[in-house]
C-alpha positions in Angstrom: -10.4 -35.0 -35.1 -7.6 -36.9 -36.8 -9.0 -40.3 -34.4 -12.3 -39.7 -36.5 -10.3 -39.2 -39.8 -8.7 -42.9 -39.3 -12.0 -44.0 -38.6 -13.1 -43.0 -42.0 -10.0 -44.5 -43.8 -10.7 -48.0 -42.3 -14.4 -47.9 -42.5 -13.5 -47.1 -46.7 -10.5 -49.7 -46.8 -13.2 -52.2 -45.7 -15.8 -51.4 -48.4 -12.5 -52.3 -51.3 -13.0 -48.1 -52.1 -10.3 -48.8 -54.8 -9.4 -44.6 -54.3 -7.0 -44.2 -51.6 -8.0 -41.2 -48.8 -5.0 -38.6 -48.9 -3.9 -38.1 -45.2 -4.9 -35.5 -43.1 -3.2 -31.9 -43.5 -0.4 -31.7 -40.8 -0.6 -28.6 -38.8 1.5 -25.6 -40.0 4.6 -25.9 -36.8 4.5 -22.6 -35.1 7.8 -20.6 -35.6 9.2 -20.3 -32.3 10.2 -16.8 -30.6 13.2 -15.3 -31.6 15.9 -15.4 -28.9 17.0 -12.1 -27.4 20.6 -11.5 -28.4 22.9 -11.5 -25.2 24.4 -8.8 -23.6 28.0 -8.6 -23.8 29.3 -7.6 -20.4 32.4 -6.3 -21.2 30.9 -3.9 -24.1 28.7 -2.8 -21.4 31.2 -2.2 -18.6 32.4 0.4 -20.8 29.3 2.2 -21.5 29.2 2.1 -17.7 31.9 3.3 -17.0 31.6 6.5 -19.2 27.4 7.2 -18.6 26.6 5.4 -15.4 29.3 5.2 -12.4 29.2 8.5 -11.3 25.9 8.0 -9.9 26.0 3.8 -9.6 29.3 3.6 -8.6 32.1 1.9 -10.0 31.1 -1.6 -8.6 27.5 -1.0 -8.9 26.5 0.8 -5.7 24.8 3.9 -5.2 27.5 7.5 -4.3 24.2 9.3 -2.7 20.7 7.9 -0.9 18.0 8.0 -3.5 20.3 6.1 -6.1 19.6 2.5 -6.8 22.2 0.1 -6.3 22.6 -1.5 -9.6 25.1 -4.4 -9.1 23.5 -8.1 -8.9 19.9 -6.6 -10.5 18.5 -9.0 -12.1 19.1 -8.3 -16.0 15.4 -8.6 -17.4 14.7 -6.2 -14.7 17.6 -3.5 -15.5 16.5 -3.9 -19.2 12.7 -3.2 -19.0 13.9 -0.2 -16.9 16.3 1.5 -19.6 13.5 1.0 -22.1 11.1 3.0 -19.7 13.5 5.5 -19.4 14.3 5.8 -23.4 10.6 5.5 -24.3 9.6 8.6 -21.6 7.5 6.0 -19.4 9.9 6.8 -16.5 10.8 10.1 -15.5 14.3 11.2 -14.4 15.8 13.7 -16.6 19.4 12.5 -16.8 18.6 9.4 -17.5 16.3 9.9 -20.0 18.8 11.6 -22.4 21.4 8.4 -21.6 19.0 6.1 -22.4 17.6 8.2 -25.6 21.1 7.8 -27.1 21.9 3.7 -26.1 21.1 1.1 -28.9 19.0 -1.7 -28.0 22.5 -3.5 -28.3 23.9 -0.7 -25.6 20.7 -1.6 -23.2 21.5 -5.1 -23.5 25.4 -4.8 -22.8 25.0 -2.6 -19.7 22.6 -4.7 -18.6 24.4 -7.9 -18.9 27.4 -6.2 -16.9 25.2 -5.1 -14.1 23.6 -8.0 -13.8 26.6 -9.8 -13.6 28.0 -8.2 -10.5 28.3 -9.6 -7.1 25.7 -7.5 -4.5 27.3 -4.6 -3.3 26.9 -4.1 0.9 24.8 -2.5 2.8 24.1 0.4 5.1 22.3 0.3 8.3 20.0 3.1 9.0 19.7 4.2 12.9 17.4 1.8 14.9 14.7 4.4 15.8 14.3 4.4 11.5 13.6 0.4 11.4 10.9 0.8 13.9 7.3 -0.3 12.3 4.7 2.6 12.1 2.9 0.6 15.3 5.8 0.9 17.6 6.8 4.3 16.1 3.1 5.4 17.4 2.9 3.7 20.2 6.2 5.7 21.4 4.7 8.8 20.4 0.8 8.7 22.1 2.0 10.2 25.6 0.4 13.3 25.7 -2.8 10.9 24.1 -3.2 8.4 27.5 -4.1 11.2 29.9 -7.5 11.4 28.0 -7.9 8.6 25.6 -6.1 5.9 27.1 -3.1 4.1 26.8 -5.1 1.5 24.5 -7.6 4.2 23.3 -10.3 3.2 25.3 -11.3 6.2 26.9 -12.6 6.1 30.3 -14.0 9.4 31.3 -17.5 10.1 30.0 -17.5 12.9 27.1 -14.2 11.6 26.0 -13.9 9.7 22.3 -12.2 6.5 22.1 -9.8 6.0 20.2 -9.3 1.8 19.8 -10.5 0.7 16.5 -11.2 3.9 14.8 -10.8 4.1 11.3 -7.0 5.1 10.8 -7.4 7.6 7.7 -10.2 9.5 10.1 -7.9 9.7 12.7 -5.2 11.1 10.2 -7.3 13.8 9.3 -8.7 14.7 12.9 -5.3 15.1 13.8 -4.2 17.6 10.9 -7.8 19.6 11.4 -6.4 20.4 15.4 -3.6 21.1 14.1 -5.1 23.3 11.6 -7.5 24.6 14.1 -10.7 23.5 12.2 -12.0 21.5 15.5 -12.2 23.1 19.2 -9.3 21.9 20.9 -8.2 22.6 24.7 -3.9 23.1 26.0 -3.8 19.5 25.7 -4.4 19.2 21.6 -1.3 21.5 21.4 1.0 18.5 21.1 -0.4 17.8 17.8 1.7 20.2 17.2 5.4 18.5 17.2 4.2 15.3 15.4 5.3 15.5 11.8 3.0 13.8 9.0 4.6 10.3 9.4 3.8 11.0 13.0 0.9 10.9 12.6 0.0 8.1 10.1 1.7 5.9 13.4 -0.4 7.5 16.2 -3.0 6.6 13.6 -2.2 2.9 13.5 -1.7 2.1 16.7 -5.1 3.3 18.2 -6.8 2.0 15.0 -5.0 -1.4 15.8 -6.4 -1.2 19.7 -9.5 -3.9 20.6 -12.1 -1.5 21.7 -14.2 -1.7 24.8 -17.7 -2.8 25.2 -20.0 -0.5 26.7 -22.4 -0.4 29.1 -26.4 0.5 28.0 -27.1 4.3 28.9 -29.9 5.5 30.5 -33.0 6.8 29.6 -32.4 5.8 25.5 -34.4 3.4 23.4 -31.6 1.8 21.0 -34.2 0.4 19.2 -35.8 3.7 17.6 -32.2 4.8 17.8 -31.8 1.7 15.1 -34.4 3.0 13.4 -33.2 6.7 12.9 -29.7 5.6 12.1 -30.8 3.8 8.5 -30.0 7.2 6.8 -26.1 7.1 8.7 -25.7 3.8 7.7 -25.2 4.3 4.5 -21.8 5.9 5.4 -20.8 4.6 9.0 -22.4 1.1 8.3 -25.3 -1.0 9.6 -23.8 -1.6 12.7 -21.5 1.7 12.8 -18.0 0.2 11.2 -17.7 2.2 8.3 -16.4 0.8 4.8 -14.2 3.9 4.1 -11.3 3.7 6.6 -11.7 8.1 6.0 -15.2 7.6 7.5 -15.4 7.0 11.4 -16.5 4.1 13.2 -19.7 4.6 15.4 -20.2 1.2 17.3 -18.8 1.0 20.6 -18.1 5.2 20.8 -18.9 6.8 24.1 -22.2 7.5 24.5 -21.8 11.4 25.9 -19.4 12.6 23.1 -21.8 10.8 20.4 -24.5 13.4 21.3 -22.2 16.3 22.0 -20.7 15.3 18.2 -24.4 14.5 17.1 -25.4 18.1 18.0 -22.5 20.2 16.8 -23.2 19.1 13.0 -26.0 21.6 13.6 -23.8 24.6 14.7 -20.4 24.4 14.4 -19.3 21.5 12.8 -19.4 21.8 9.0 -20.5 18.6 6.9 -23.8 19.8 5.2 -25.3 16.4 4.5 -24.8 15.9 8.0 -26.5 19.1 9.4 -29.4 18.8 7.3 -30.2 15.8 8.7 -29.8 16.9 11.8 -31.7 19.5 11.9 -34.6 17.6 12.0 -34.0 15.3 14.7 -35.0 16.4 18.3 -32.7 16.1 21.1 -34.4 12.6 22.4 -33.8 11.6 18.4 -30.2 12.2 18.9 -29.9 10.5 22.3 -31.4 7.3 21.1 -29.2 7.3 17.6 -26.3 7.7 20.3 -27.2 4.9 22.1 -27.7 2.5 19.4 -24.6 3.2 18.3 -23.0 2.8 22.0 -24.3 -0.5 22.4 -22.8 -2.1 18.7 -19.6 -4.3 19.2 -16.9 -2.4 17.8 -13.7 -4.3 16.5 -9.8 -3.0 15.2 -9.9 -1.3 11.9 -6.0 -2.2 11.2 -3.4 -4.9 12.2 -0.5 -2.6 12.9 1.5 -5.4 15.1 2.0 -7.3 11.8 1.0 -5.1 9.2 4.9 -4.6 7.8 5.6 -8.4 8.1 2.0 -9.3 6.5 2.9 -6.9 4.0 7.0 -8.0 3.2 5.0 -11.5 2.6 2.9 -10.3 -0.1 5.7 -8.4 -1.4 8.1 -11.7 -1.6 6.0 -13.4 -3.7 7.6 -11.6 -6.6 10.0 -9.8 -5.3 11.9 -12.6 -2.7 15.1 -14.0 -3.1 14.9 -16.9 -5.4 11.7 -16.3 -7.4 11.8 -15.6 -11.3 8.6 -14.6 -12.7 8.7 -15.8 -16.5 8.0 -12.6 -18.9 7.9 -11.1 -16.1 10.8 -7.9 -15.1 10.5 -7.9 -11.4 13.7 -6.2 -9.4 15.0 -8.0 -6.5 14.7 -5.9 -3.4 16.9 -6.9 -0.3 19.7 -4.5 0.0 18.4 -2.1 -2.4 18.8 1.7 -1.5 16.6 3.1 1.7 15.5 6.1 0.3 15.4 5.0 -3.5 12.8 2.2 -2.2 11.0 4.7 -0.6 10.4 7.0 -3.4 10.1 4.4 -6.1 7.3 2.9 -3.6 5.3 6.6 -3.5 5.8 6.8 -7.3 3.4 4.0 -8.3 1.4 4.5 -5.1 0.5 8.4 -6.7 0.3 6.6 -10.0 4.2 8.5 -11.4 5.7 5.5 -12.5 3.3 2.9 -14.3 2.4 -0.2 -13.5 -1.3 -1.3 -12.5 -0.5 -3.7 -10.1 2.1 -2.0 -8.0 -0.3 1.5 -8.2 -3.5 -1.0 -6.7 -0.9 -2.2 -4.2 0.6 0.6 -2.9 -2.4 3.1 -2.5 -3.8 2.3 0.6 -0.3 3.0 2.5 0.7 6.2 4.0 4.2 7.1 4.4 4.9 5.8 7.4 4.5 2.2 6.1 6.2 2.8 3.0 9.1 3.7 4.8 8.9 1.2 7.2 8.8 -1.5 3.9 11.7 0.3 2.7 14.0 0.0 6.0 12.9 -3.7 5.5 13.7 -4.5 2.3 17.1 -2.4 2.8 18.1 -4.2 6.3 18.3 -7.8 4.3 21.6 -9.0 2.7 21.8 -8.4 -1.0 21.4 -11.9 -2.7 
């Protein structure tokens, strides 16, 4: 635009226009942000010394597990939280009366101290606690392997496998055995001493397995079986790998337990989309469904032998040592309190502490992987 207004200038210079053309209006300069006043560390060693050490300790450290460590946090961080706190958007009682009373001069002084601290240490946890959720299952599927396999790929007819199988499915087949919602035998009464995070870890580990391709049964026609299965499909997939890891895979399932499983929706197991549908299949129907279902490749639902490092990656990106996010309060993470992490993670993951990103991020993950993050994060020097 201002090339085009010198153009015009020139152009009337040329023509002897005896009236001069007034210059171009300069742009207004935009004002720039006020700077935020800094903290005075000293002011706020005080404060912290009368409101915060009892809990943070007097060099920054955590007294008790569940208490953050403080010391070496990085200072936009600390300050974005003690505004949460003072405008309600975090909840913790205690701190939500401290923070009520500080100034915004107070938030900035403690702050400044904190931040100003060298890293406190660390504590290890006991080894068997650093174990990822894979190798915590895989440790705890003995009374599995007589049946299912060692790798989940069953091998006596009648039996389900296990390799592959959505991991959420297998979550909640576990607790209904438990619960005695499905038939079980003497052998399902080890379900028994796994705890929840147990659980999530057999879970993962057979859902991580490479399942087994099968061989075509007898006396099916997989192809009308195809053509019966449109109306499954819609929940267990085209090709039997369900979308919704709380749906179970079909592809690659053994061929006697899919009829046997078929058949029960019409008597004793209870899913009433699925036993009207049933119901008006005949037992041929159900074979052939079976074995189209038999003969899809199957693949792993999870990645459990690198989910924890694939997942510490994503995590550094903001949160590693040496990355500052402009405008951005992101707390470091290495050497940060075990069992703080842990319940800060679950917070945003059931959507109790707000954030959008970290709530997205977070709410695929049982337990057993956010503690497994958390004895990560808390294993690493403080920086």
């Amino acid at each position: 635009m201002n090339r085009l207004l010198l153009a015009l200038v020139v152009a009337l210079a040329l023509t002897a226009c005896s009236k001069e053309e007034a210059p171009p209006p300069k742009a207004a300069a935009s004002k720039p942000a006020p700077e935020r006043a800094p903290g005075d560390p000293k002011a706020g060693q005080k404060l912290a010394d009368a409101q915060c050490k009892t809990c943070h300790g007097a060099d920054g450290g955590a007294v008790a597990p569940g208490i953050p460590h403080l010391a070496a946090q990085r200072e936009t961080y600390l300050l974005a939280a003690l505004k949460a706190y003072k405008e309600g958007k975090r909840a913790h009682a205690a701190l939500k009366v401290i923070a009520e009373h500080m100034s915004e001069a107070d938030i900035r002084n403690v702050s400044a101290y904190y931040a100003g601290l060298p890293p406190v240490g660390i504590v290890h946890a006991a080894k068997d606690v650093h174990a990822t959720p894979y190798e915590r299952g895989k440790s705890r599927i003995a009374a599995c392997v007589k049946c299912h396999g060692e790798d989940g790929n069953a091998g006596a007819a009648g039996i389900p496998s296990l390799a592959g199988q959505q991991a959420n499915y297998l979550i909640i087949a576990l607790q209904e055995y438990v619960r005695g919602e499905r038939k079980s035998g003497p052998t399902h009464s080890a379900m028994r001493e796994l705890t929840p995070v147990d659980m999530e870890a057999v879970a993962l580990y057979f859902a991580s397995q490479t399942p087994g391709q099968r061989t075509p049964p007898q006396n099916v026609d997989p192809g009308a079986g195809a053509q019966l299965s449109a109306v499954c499909s819609g929940c267990h997939g085209v090709q039997g790998i369900a979308a919704d890891s709380a749906t179970p895979n079909l592809a690659g399932q053994d061929f006697n337990y899919l009829v046997d499983a078929i058949k029960a929706y019409r008597t004793t197991r209870k899913r009433e989309k699925m036993r009207l549908y049933i119901t008006g299949l005949s037992d041929a129907d159900i074979r052939n469904v079976a074995g189209f279902y038999t003969m899809q490749k199957s693949r792993p639902s999870e990645r459990g032998q690198t989910m924890v490092r694939d997942l510490t990656d994503k995590c550094d990106r903001c949160h590693g040592a040496g990355v500052e996010l402009p405008g951005m309060p992101v707390p470091k993470l290495r050497g940060q309190d075990r069992d703080y992490l842990m319940m800060a993670i679950r917070a945003y993951r059931d959507d109790r502490r707000e954030s959008t990103t970290m709530h997205k991020m977070s709410l695929p993950y049982g337990d057993s992987i956010i503690e497994s993050i958390a004895n990560y994060y808390s294993g690493q020097p403080a920086n």
